[in-house]
C-alpha positions in Angstrom: -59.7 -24.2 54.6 -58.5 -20.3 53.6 -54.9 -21.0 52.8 -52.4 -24.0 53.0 -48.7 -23.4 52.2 -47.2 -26.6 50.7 -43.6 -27.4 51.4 -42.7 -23.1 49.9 -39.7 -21.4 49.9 -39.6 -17.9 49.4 -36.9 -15.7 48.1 -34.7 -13.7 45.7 -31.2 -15.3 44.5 -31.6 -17.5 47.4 -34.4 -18.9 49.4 -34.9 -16.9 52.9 -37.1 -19.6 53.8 -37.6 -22.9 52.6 -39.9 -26.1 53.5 -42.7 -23.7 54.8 -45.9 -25.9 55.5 -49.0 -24.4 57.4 -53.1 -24.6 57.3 -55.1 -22.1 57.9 -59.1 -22.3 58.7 -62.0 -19.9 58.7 -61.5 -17.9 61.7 -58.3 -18.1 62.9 -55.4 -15.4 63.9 -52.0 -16.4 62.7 -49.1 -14.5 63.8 -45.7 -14.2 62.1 -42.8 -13.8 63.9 -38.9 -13.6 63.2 -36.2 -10.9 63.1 -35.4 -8.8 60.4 -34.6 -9.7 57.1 -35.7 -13.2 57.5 -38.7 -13.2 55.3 -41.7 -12.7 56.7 -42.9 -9.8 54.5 -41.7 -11.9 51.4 -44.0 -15.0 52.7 -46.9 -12.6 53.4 -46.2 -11.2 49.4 -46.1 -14.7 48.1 -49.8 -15.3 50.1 -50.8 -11.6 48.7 -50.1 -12.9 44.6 -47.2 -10.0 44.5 -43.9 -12.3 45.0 -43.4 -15.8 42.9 -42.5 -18.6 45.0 -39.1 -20.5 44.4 -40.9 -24.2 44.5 -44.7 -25.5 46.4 -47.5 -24.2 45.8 -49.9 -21.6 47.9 -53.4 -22.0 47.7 -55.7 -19.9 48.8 -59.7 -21.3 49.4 -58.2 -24.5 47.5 -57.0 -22.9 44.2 -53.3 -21.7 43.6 -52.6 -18.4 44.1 -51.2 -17.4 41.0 -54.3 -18.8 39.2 -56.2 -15.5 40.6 -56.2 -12.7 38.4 -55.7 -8.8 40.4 -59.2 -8.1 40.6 -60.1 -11.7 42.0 -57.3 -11.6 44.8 -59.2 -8.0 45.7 -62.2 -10.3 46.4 -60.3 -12.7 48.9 -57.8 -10.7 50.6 -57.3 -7.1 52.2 -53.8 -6.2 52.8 -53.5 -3.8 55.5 -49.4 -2.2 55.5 -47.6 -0.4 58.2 -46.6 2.6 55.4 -48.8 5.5 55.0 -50.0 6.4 51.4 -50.5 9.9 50.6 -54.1 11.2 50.6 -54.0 14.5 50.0 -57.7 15.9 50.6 -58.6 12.7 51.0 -61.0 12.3 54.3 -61.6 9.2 55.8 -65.5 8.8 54.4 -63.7 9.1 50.6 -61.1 6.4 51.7 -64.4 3.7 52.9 -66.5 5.2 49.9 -63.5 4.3 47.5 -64.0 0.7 48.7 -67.6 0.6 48.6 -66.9 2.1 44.7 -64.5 -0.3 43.6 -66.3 -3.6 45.3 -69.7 -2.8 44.9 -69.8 -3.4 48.3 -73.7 -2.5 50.3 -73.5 1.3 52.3 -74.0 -0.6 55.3 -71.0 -1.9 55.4 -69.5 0.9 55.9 -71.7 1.7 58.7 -70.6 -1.8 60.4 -67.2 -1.4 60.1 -66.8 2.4 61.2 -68.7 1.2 64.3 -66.2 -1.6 64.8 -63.2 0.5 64.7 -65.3 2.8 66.7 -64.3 6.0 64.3 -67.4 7.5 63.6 -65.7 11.0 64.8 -62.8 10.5 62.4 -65.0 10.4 59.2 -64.8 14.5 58.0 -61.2 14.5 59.1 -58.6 14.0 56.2 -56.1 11.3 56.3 -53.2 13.2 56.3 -54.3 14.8 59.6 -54.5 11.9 61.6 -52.0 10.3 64.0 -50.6 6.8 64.0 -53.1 5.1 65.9 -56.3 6.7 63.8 -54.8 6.1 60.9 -54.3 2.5 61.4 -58.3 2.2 62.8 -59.3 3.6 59.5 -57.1 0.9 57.6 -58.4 -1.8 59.0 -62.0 -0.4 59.1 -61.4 -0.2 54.7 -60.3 -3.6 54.8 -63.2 -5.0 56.8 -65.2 -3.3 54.2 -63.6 -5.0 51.5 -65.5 -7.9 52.8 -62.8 -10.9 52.1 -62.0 -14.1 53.9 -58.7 -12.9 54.7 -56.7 -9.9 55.9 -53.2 -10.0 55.7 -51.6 -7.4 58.5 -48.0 -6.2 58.4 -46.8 -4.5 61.9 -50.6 -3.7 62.6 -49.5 -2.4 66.5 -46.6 -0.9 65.3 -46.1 2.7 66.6 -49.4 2.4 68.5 -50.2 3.6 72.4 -51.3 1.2 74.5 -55.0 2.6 74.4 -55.2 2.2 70.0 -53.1 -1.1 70.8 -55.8 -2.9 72.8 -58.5 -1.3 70.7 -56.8 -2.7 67.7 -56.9 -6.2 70.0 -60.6 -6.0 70.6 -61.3 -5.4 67.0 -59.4 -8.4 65.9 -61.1 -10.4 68.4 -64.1 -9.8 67.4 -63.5 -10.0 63.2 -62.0 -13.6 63.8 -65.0 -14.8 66.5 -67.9 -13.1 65.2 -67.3 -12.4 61.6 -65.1 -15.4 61.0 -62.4 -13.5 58.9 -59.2 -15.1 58.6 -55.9 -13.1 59.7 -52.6 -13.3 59.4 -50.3 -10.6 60.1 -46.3 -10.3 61.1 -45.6 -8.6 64.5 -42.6 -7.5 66.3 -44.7 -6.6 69.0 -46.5 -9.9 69.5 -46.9 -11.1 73.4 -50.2 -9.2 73.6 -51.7 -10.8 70.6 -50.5 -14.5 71.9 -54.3 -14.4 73.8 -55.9 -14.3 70.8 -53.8 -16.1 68.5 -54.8 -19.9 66.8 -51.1 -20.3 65.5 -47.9 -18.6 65.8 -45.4 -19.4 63.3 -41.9 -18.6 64.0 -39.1 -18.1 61.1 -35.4 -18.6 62.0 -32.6 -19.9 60.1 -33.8 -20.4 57.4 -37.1 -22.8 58.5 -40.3 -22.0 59.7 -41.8 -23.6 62.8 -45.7 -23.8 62.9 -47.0 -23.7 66.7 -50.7 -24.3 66.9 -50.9 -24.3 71.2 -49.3 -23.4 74.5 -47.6 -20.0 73.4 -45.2 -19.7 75.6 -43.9 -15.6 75.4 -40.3 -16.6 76.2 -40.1 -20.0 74.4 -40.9 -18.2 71.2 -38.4 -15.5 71.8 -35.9 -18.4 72.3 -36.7 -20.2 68.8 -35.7 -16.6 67.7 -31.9 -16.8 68.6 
């Protein structure tokens, strides 16, 4: 088991989303979906360590997420966010080598994961430089390298072509069936990921709804109203 929510809510003054209980195994794609301003990027915080939870616990590999310090939560999950940092001079080989510095991580790695994201041309190039759809290759090909259990994605198609989009779909598909990395990201822009997808969990009103088969495009889009 990576992660199991029990009975959360998540929230400021008020809870945005209360009663939240899910599982999550080795392996499996969860998607997030609801409209804006419900809470999904406060749930994924609460799962990163970075927002307290209003009551339940979140535990993450069987120990509450709180109990991890920074540095351990950099061991067990990458977070990969729809904002661009600024990496001025930066090119993408110092972005994966920062990794590799900070987690002590083997050079190969790198080699696997630039070959996975399939941006071996991209590596002399500086950040800054790139468009939408290379930058967002290059994020997830740091994450991969961070080597944890879990990635937590927010809006990872967002802005993207339909050529980075499937790309983006085939490297997913192959991190969850080959490696056996855990991922849960929040998507406006979901119906393609539904073929991949172990669980889709839905926030409206208030609740979340865990489905776990039989994702239906339009039924989902209905628990949305």
């Amino acid at each position: 088991m990576i992660l199991e929510l029990k009975n959360i809510s998540v929230g400021y003054d008020n809870p945005l989303v209360s009663s939240v209980n899910a599982e999550v195994s080795e392996g499996e794609l969860v998607i997030l979906v609801g409209k804006n301003g419900v809470g999904k990027s406060t749930l994924l915080n609460a799962v990163k360590g970075i927002q307290n939870l209003k009551s339940g616990t979140a535990e993450l590999l069987g120990r509450p997420v709180g109990a991890y310090s920074v540095a351990e939560l950099s061991r067990k999950i990458a977070v990969v966010n729809t904002s661009r940092p600024v990496l001025a001079g930066w090119t993408v080989e110092n972005v994966l080598e920062s990794t590799e510095k900070s987690t002590g991580m083997e050079r190969s790695v790198i080699s696997d994961a630039v070959t996975l994201c399939q941006i071996g041309d991209l590596l002399l190039k500086e950040v800054d430089n790139l468009s939408d759809g290379e930058f967002q290759k290059v994020m997830i090909a740091r994450a991969i390298c961070q080597q944890t259990p879990l990635i937590i994605l927010d809006e990872p198609t967002s802005f993207l072509d339909v050529i980075y989009r499937e790309h983006v779909l085939q490297i997913f598909s192959e991190l969850k069936n080959t490696f056996g990395t855990t991922l849960l990201l929040s998507s406006h822009n979901f119906a393609p990921l539904l073929k991949i997808a172990s669980q889709v969990w839905v926030i409206s009103h208030g609740e979340m709804e865990v489905i776990q088969s039989d994702f239906d495009y339009n039924g989902i889009i209905q628990r949305l109203k």
